[in-house]
C-alpha angles and dihedrals in degrees: 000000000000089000085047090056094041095050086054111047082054088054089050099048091051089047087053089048094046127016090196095070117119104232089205101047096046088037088063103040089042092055086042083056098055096037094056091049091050101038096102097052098043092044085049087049095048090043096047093098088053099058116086145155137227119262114200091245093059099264126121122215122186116277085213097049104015089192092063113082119219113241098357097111130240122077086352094060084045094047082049093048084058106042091053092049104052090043089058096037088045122020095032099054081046099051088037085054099049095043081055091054103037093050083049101050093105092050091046095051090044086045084048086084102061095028104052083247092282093146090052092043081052100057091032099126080060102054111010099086093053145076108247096232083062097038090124093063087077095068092031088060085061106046083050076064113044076044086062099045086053111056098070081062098051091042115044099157118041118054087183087066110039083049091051097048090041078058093047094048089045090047098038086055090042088061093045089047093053088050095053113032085202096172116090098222110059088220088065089044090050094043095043079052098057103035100061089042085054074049106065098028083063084053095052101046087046084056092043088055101042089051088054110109085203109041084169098059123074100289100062093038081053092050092039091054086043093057098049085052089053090043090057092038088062092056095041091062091039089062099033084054092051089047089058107046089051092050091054089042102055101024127094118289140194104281132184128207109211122025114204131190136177141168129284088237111040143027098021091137096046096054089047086058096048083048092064094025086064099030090060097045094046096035085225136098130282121213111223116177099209085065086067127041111148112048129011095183102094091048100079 
């Protein structure tokens, strides 16, 4: 109830704003927004029941509430019932949503056109932050992590291993996202680089300690003071990175003064002429589009 009021109390205030607005195409990208901020942690909450550990009687009790056995009825087939539940009802409509869009995207930008973009306005927190030849990085994030929360599940027994095959996942998708340089500005792709190597280093050095047969000797004092590197290390790039990213946002930026446009067939050489013409007389850039035809990205 508390996401629905919010939702809509965004939607408001950008109607307000802007009458214009559509309700139902915000409403849906805003609720897309917060749900793919929010994925990991709704899709860890539905699969809790569901993680256990092995008693030496043969038994499993939930990491999360040790006092609760797995699959022995009572609160824990309830907990399950929920946590299903909510998993199908949540996470699968969201992840159903975003395949759609995702598998749609060509048609959506070639629709754009003749619909004012409104269905790619509407799946913008999907797309927006990515280069188009890249639009499919935004679903494949959240199937890395669906991938992460589910590997405790498959698993139970053996934290090596779920540790060894989390690395596997960060560092398969690492190697993806360098391929690839999906985000449109090169300090997301830079941060999004180092952090999930920070990532995986911190699980290595969790499996290297938890391998140790003396956590107490130097070993484990040497990857516990690792980890806590690599924890401060994380934060360090999260705020540089916002930093960053505020400082590009509200510092000065490369302006025009005039922006000119014309069409392919006709008046090219009169609007090159109103470029110098106007450039000469205001001593600051022109914007002529014609100057720029591959990426805009880089221009504002």
């Amino acid at each position: 109830p508390f996401c629905v009021v919010l939702i809509l109390f965004l939607v408001a205030g950008k109607r307000y704003r802007d009458p214009r607005v559509d309700f139902w195409v915000e409403g849906v990208n805003t609720a897309g927004a917060l749900l793919k901020v929010a994925f990991m942690s709704v899709v860890l909450s539905c699969k809790l029941p569901l993680i256990c550990y092995k008693h030496p009687t043969g038994q499993y009790s939930m990491v999360q509430s040790p006092s609760i056995l797995c699959f022995a009825g009572g609160a824990h087939t309830s907990m399950m019932v929920v946590g299903i539940a909510s998993f199908l009802l949540v996470a699968c409509p969201f992840l159903g949503l975003v395949a759609y869009a995702t598998l749609r995207f060509p048609r959506l930008v070639h629709e754009s056109y003749a619909h004012s973009g409104a269905g790619l306005r509407m799946y913008r927190f999907l797309f927006f932050q990515y280069h188009t030849r890249a639009y499919y990085y935004g679903s494949l994030t959240l199937v890395r992590g669906l991938a992460i929360c589910l590997v405790p599940v498959v698993i139970r027994d053996s934290a090596p291993m779920q540790l060894m095959i989390m690395s596997g996942v960060i560092l398969g998708f690492f190697a993806l996202q360098q391929r690839t340089q999906p985000w449109r500005v090169q300090l997301a792709n830079e941060a999004d680089g180092m952090l999930s190597i920070i990532l995986a280093l911190m699980l290595f050095c969790a499996n290297v300690s938890g391998e140790s047969t003396n956590s107490t000797g130097k070993s484990g004092v040497f990857m516990g003071i690792m980890a806590a590197l690599l924890f401060f290390g994380l934060i360090f790039v999260v705020l540089v990175s916002l930093a960053a990213a505020l400082y590009q946002r509200f510092s000065s930026r490369r302006s025009y003064h005039s922006f000119i446009s014309h069409h392919k067939a006709d008046a090219a050489a009169q609007a090159r002429y109103l470029q110098l013409h106007i450039q000469g007389r205001a001593k600051s850039k022109v914007f002529l589009d014609s100057d720029h035809l591959t990426n805009l990205d880089h221009l504002f």
